[in-house]
N, C-alpha and C positions, 0 to 999 in steps of 0.2 A: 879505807877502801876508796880507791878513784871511781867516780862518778863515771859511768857510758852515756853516750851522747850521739843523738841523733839530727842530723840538720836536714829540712826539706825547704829548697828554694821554688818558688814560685817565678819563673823565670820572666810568664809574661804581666808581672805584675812590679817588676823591679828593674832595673836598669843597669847590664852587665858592666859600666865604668864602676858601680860600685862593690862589685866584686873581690876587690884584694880586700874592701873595708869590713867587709863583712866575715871574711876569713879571720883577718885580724881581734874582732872580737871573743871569737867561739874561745879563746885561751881564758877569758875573765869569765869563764865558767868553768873553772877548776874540775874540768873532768878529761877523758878521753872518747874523741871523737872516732867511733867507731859506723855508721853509716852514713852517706851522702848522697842525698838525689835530689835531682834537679828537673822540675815539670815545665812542659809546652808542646806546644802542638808546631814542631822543628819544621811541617810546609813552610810557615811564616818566613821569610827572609831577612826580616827584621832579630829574628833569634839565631840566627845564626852563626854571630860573634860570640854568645851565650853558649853557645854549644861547643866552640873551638875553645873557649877558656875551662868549661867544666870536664870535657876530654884530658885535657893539658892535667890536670887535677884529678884525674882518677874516678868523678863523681859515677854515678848509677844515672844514665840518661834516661827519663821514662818519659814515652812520647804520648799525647793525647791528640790523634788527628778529630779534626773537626768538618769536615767537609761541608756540612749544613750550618757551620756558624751556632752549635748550639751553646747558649752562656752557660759559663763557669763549669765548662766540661773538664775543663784541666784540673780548674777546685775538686770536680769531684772523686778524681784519678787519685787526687794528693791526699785525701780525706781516707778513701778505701784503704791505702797504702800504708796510712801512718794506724791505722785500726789493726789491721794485719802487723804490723810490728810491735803495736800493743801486747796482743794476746802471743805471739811467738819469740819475742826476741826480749834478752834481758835490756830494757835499756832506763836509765832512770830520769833523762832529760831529753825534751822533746824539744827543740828548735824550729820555728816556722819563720820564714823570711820571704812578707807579707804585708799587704795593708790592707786587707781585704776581709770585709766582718763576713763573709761566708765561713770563715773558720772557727766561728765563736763555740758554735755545738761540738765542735771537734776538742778545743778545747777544756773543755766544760766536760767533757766525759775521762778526758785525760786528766784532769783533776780528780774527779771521783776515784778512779785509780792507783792514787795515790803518786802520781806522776808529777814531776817539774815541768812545767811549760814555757819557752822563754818565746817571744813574739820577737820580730827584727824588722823596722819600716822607717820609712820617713816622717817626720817631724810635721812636716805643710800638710798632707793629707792619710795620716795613719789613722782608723777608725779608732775613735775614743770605746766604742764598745770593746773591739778587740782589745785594746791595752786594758781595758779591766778585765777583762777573762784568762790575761797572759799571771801567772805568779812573777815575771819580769818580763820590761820591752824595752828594746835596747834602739836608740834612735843612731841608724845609717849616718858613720859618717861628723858626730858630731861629740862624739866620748861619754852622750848623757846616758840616762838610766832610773826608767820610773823608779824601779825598786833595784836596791844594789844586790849581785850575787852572793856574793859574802855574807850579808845576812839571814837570809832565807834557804841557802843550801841544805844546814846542819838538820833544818826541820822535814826534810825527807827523809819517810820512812824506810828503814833498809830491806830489800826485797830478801822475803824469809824464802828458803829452798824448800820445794814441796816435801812432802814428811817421805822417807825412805820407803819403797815399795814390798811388802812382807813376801816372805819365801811363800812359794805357791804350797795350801795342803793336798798332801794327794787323798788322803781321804775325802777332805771336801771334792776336789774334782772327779775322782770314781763316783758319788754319789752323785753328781750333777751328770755326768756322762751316763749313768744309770736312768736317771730323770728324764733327757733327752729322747734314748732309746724307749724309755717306755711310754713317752709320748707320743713320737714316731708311729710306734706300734697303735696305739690304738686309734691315732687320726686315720692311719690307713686302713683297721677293719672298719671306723667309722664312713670311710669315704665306698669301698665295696659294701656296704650297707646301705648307702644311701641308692650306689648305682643299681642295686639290685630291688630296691622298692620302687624308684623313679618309675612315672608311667610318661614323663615327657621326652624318652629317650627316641631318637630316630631309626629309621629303620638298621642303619650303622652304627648305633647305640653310643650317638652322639646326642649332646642336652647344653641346652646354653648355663653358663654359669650362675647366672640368676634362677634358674628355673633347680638347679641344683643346689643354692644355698639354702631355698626354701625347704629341698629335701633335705637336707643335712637336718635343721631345724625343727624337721618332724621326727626325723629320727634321734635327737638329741635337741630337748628345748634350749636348754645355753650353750650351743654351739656358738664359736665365735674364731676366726681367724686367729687374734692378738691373743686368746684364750692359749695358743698352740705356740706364740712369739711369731706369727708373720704380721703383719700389717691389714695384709688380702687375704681374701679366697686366691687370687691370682695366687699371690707370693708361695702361698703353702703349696699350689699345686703345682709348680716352678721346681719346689723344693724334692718333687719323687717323681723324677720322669723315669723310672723302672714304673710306677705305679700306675701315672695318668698318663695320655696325651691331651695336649691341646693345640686348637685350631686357631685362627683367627682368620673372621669373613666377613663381609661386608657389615653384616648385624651388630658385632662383635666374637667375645670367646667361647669356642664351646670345648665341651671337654667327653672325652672318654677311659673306659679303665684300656692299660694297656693288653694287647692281645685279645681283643675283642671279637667272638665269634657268635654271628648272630642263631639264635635257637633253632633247633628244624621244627618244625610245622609238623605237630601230631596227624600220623594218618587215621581217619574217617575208623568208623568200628565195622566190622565187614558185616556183623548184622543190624544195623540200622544203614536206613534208605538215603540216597543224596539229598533229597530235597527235605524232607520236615525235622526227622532226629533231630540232626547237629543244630537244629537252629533252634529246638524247643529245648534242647538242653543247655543252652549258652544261655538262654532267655529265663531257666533254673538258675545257673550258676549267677547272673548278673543281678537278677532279684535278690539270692543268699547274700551275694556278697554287700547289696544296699543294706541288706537287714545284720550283719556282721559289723557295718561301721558303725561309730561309736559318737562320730564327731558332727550327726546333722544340723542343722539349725532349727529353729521352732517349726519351719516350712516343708522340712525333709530335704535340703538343698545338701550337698556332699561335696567335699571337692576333690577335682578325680585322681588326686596322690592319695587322698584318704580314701578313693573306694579302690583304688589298686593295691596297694595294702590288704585293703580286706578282702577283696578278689583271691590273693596268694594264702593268705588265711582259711579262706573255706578251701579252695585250692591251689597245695602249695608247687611253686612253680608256673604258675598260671603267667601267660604272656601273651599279649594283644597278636601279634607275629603271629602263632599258635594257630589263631582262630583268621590268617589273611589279613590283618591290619597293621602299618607300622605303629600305632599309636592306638592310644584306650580310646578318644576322643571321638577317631574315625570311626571305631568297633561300634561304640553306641549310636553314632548317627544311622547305620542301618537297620537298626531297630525302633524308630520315633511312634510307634505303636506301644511301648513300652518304657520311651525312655524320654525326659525331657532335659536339655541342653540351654545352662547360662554363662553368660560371662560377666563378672563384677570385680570391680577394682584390679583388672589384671589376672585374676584367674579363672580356669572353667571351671563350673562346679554341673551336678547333673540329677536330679531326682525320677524316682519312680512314678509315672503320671497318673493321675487321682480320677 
């Protein structure tokens, strides 16, 4: 089997007279030459003869401008280049035409590979590094040759073809599409569960996503994005825009379920009075539902996802809206006779005061 062969010249590293010589070589490596590219940054007008000869020849012109002068920017065009033909392209011999030990890592991984490396430079100043990192380096111009092709060819491994791809089973795929769907299915009653316990919803029953993974979490303790195959909270909610909206504002993402209509506000009992009832009763239900949660700290401190919860709990349906407030937070600050108000580590929490 004829060897494939790839050559990359280093344009501004070699001097286009020597050009037919180096052509001339590539035959004493017993293979077929199948890609050619030639690196520089073509402003230069010194490469520009370089260019009129690699044209003439068919080569892959790949330009690296420089405008800031930055070093061995072309090195690193020709490094990216021959990496990307590495892993995509069959080729079993690598050619660099070079003197330049920037290429020694490139090298050296192309060996790992199982790859032929052959180096191409001049004699007076070829980096003694790079010629030990080449499996051959063929000196410009003068017939030598650290190591002769001939002998070291046969020792290339022959690139085994990946193993043949098995006929798809449709039973395993019905089962996996099942899987899917019933995943689908429960992140989405999981996520209308969450929207429906949240007490940090806005009056638009909008909730920043952080303030929403937390509820996720209370409603399901190993809740996890990657658990579902997204990466994010983002990603999954990306993934059912029948289900969610999302915003994006200054703060960051918030999110809501789609079709969102906010609650109407319970009219007053037409026999109790405006001013005392409604507000001795809310000051019942606020109290039950402290006494309802489950999660306080040694102090009585609550935090206010865990007393909205328990608010729906003694009554179900309960919404801050209901009672004139977009939020639980605002509802209790008009009560500081009965209610006290902290915030730690980022979240509010709130106890019944002593």
């Amino acid at each position: 089997m004829q060897h494939q062969i790839a050559l990359f010249i280093d344009a501004e590293n070699v001097s286009y007279r020597d050009f037919p010589r180096i052509l001339e070589s590539i035959p004493r490596l017993n293979g077929q030459l199948v890609l050619r590219a030639i690196y520089g940054d073509w402003d230069q007008p010194n490469l520009q003869k370089w260019r009129e000869l690699a044209e003439q020849r068919q080569f892959k012109i790949r330009n690296q401008s420089n405008p800031s002068k930055t070093k061995n920017s072309t090195d690193m065009k020709l490094i990216m280049d021959a990496m990307e033909v590495l892993y995509r392209a069959n080729i079993d011999i690598f050619c660099f035409v070079t003197n330049d030990a920037d290429y020694i890592p490139l090298c050296d991984k192309l060996r790992e590979a199982k790859k032929y490396v052959v180096g191409m430079g001049y004699s007076h100043n070829a980096s003694e590094a790079l010629i030990r990192a080449c499996d051959q380096f063929m000196f410009i111009g003068t017939g030598e040759s650290v190591i002769e092709a001939n002998q070291l060819l046969p020792l290339i491994e022959p690139v085994v073809p990946p193993p043949p791809v098995s006929p798809p089973n449709p039973a395993a795929a019905e089962a996996d599409a099942r899987k899917r769907l019933a995943d689908q299915m429960a992140v989405q009653a999981l996520l209308k569960k969450a929207f429906a316990q949240a007490t940090a919803l806005d009056a638009n029953g909008w909730i920043s996503l952080s303030a929403l993974g937390t509820t996720l979490r209370e409603v399901q303790a190993d809740f996890s994005a990657p658990k579902y195959g997204y990466a994010t909270l983002t990603n999954l909610l990306e993934s059912m825009p029948d289900v969610v909206e999302l915003h994006t504002n200054g703060s960051g993402k918030t999110a809501r379920l789609k079709g969102y209509t906010p609650p109407k506000p319970k009219q007053p009992s037409a026999l109790k009075t405006a001013s005392t009832a409604p507000a001795q009763e809310l000051k019942k239900l606020i109290t039950a539902g402290f006494d309802q949660a489950t999660a306080k700290d040694a102090e009585g401190w609550v935090t206010l996802s865990t007393l909205g919860s328990a608010l729906r709990q003694v009554r179900p349906g309960f919404t801050s809206n209901a009672h004139g407030h977009s939020t639980l937070i605002k509802l209790l600050k008009t009560m500081p006779d009965l209610v006290e108000l902290r915030k730690k580590g980022g979240a509010d929490s709130a106890r019944i005061k002593k």
